[in-house]
C-alpha positions in Angstrom: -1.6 -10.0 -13.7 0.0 -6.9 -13.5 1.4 -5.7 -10.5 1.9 -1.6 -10.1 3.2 1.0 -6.8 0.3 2.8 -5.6 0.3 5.6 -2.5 -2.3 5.4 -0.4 -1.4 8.3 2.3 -4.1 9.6 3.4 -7.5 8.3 4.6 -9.6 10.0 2.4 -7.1 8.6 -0.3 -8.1 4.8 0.9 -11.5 5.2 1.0 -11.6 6.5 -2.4 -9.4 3.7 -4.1 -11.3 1.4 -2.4 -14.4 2.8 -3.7 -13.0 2.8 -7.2 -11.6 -0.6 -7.5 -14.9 -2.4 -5.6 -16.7 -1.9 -9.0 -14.8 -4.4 -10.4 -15.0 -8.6 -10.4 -11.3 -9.4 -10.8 -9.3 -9.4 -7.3 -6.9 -6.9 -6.1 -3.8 -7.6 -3.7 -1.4 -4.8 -2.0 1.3 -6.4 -0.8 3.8 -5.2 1.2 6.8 -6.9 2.7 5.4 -11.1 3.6 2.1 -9.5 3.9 -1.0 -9.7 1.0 -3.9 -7.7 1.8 -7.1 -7.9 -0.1 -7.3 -4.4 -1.5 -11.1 -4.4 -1.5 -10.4 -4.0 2.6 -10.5 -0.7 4.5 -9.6 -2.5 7.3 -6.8 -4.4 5.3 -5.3 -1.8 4.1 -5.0 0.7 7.4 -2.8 -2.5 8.6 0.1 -1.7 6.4 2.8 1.2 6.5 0.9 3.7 4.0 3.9 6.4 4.6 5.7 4.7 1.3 4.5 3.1 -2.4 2.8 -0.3 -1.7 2.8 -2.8 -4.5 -0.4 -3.7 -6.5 -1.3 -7.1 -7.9 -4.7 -6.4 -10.4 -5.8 -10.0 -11.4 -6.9 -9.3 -14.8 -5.4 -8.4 -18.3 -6.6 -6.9 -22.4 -9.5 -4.9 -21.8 -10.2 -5.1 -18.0 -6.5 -3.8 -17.1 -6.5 -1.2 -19.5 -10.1 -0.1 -18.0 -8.2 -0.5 -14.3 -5.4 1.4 -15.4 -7.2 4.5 -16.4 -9.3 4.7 -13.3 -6.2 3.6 -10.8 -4.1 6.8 -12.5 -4.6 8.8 -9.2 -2.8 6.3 -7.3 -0.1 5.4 -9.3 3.1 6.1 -7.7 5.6 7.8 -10.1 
């Protein structure tokens, strides 16, 4: 598992990173404060303060991170 800060401000922003990480088997978490949100939820995700970096949990690691990584590099806070 690797855990990452992703923005997600803007809902055109959410519906793409959704889009992006529903291709993929492994799970993804946002988690932010006590709450974890299945980030494969639209309607998760809209329930959480989006106006700062929100952490990412991506269940996976070698070959199917690395592949994540690449196509999560949009939302990667700095």
């Amino acid at each position: 598992m690797k855990t990452v800060k992703v923005t997600l401000n803007s809902i055109d922003k959410v519906k793409s990173f959704v889009n992006e990480i529903s291709h993929f088997e492994f799970d993804f978490d946002l988690v932010s404060g006590r709450y974890v949100i299945d980030a494969k939820s639209i309607m998760g995700i809209f329930s959480l303060d989006l106006s700062k970096p929100i952490d990412l949990n991506i269940h996976a690691d070698g070959e199917n991170l690395d592949i994540a990584m690449k196509v999560l590099a949009d939302y990667i806070a700095e």
